[in-house]
MIKELO-469815 format. One line per 4 residues: number of its first residue (from 1); their letters; for each residue x, y, z of N, C-alpha, C. Coordinates in steps of 0.2 Angstrom, whole numbers. Example, Ala and Ser with C-alpha at 12.3 -4.5 7.8 and 13.67 -1.06 7.14 Angstrom:
% MIKELO-469815
1 = as = 66:-28:39:62:-22:39:66:-16:39 | 64:-11:35:68:-5:36:64:0:39
% end
This chain:
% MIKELO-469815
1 = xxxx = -26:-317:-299:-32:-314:-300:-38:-319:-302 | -45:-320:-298:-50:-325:-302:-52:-321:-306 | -55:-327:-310:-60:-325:-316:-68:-324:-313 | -71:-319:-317:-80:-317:-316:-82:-325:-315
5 = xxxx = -86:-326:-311:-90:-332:-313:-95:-331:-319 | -97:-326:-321:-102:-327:-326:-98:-323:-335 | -99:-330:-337:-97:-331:-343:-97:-325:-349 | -92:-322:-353:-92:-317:-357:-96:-317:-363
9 = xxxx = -99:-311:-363:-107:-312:-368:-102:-313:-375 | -103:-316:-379:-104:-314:-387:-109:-314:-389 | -107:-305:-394:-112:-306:-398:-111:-309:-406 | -118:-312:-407:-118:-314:-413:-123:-309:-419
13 = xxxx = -123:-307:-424:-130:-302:-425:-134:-305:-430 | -140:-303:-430:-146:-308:-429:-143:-311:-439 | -148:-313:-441:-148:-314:-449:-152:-307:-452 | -151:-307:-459:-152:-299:-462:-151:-298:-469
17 = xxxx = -157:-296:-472:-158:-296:-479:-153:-290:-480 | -149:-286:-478:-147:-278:-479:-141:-280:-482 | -138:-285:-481:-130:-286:-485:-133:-287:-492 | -138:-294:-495:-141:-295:-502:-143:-288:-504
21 = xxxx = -145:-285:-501:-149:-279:-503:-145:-274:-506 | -140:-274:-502:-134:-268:-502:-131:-271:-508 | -130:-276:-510:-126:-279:-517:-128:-280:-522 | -136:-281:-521:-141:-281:-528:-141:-272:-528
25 = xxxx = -142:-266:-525:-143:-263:-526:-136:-259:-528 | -131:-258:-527:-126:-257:-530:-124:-260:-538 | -127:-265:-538:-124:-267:-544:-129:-264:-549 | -135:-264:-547:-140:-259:-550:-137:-254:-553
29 = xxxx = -133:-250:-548:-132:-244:-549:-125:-243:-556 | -120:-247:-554:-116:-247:-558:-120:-252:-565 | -122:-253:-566:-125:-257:-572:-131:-250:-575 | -131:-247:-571:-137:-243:-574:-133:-235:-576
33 = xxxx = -127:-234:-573:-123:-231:-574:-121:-231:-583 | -118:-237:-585:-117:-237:-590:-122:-238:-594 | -128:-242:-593:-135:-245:-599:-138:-238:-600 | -143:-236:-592:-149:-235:-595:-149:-228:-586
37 = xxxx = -149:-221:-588:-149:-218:-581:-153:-217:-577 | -162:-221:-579:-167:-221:-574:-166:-226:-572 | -160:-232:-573:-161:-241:-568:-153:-234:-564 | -150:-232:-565:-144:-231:-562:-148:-224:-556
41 = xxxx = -152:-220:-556:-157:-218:-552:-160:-222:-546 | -163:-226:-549:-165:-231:-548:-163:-235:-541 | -157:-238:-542:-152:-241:-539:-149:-237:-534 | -147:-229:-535:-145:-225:-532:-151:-225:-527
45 = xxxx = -155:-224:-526:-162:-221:-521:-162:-229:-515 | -160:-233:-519:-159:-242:-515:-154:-240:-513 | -150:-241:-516:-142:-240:-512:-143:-235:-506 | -144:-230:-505:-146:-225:-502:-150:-228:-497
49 = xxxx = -156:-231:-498:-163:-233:-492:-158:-238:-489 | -155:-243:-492:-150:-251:-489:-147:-249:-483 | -144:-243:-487:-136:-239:-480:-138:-236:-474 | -145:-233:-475:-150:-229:-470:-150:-234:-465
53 = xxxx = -155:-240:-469:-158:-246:-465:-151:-251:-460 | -147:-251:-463:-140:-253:-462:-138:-251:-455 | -137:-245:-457:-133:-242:-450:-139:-240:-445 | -144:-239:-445:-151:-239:-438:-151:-245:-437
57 = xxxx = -149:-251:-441:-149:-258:-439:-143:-258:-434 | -138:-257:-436:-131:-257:-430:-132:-254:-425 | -133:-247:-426:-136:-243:-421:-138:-248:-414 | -147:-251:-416:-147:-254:-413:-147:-260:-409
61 = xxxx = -140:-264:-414:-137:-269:-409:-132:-265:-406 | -130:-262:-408:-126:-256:-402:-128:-257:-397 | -135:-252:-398:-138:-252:-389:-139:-256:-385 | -141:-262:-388:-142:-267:-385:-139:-272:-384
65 = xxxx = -131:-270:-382:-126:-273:-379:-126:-273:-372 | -121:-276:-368:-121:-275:-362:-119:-269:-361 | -118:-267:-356:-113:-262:-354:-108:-264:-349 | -103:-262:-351:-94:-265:-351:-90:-261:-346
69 = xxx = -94:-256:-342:-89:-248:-339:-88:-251:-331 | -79:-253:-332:-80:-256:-324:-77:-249:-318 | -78:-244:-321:-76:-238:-317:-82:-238:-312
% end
Protein backbone atom coordinates (compact mmCIF):
# COMPACT_ATOMS: atom_id res chain seq x y z
CA UNK A 1 0.00 0.00 0.00
CA UNK A 2 1.58 3.81 -0.88
CA UNK A 3 1.69 6.24 1.35
CA UNK A 4 -0.50 9.96 0.67
CA UNK A 5 1.95 12.04 -0.83
CA UNK A 6 0.95 14.90 1.44
CA UNK A 7 2.33 14.90 4.74
CA UNK A 8 0.24 14.32 8.06
CA UNK A 9 -1.03 17.64 9.62
CA UNK A 10 0.01 18.09 13.39
CA UNK A 11 -1.55 20.04 15.37
CA UNK A 12 0.12 22.09 17.74
CA UNK A 13 -2.19 24.68 19.89
CA UNK A 14 -1.40 28.01 19.73
CA UNK A 15 0.23 29.63 23.30
CA UNK A 16 -2.63 30.66 26.05
CA UNK A 17 -2.92 32.49 29.13
CA UNK A 18 -6.04 29.98 30.22
CA UNK A 19 -3.71 27.24 31.95
CA UNK A 20 -1.92 30.37 34.41
CA UNK A 21 -5.32 31.73 34.82
CA UNK A 22 -7.01 28.33 35.64
CA UNK A 23 -4.20 27.90 38.46
CA UNK A 24 -4.12 31.41 39.79
CA UNK A 25 -7.77 31.20 39.96
CA UNK A 26 -8.27 27.96 41.75
CA UNK A 27 -5.79 28.54 44.12
CA UNK A 28 -7.72 31.65 44.96
CA UNK A 29 -10.51 29.78 45.47
CA UNK A 30 -9.03 27.19 47.80
CA UNK A 31 -7.14 29.84 49.93
CA UNK A 32 -10.13 31.87 50.20
CA UNK A 33 -12.07 28.93 51.12
CA UNK A 34 -10.18 28.81 54.27
CA UNK A 35 -9.06 32.83 54.99
CA UNK A 36 -11.67 35.14 53.77
CA UNK A 37 -15.17 33.96 51.82
CA UNK A 38 -15.31 37.12 49.57
CA UNK A 39 -11.52 36.21 47.93
CA UNK A 40 -13.07 32.28 47.82
CA UNK A 41 -16.36 34.05 45.78
CA UNK A 42 -14.01 35.79 44.13
CA UNK A 43 -11.88 33.12 42.71
CA UNK A 44 -14.97 31.00 42.33
CA UNK A 45 -16.59 33.47 39.55
CA UNK A 46 -12.67 33.23 37.75
CA UNK A 47 -12.47 29.80 38.04
CA UNK A 48 -15.87 29.59 36.52
CA UNK A 49 -14.97 32.53 33.52
CA UNK A 50 -11.21 30.47 32.89
CA UNK A 51 -13.38 26.91 32.26
CA UNK A 52 -15.92 28.84 30.03
CA UNK A 53 -13.02 30.64 28.15
CA UNK A 54 -11.18 27.11 28.06
CA UNK A 55 -13.50 25.00 26.46
CA UNK A 56 -14.85 27.77 23.57
CA UNK A 57 -11.06 27.91 23.16
CA UNK A 58 -10.85 23.99 22.29
CA UNK A 59 -13.98 24.05 20.74
CA UNK A 60 -12.58 26.11 18.39
CA UNK A 61 -9.44 24.43 17.58
CA UNK A 62 -11.65 21.50 17.10
CA UNK A 63 -13.27 23.11 14.30
CA UNK A 64 -10.51 24.15 12.88
CA UNK A 65 -9.05 20.81 12.20
CA UNK A 66 -8.79 19.22 9.14
CA UNK A 67 -11.46 16.86 8.27
CA UNK A 68 -10.16 13.06 8.48
CA UNK A 69 -13.72 11.12 6.94
CA UNK A 70 -12.28 8.82 4.27
CA UNK A 71 -15.89 7.34 3.82
Amino acid sequence: MAHSETPEHIHMPNNSWIPLSFSLSLAMTLVGIILVPLVWIVGLVWLVATLIAWARMARKEYLELPDHDTH
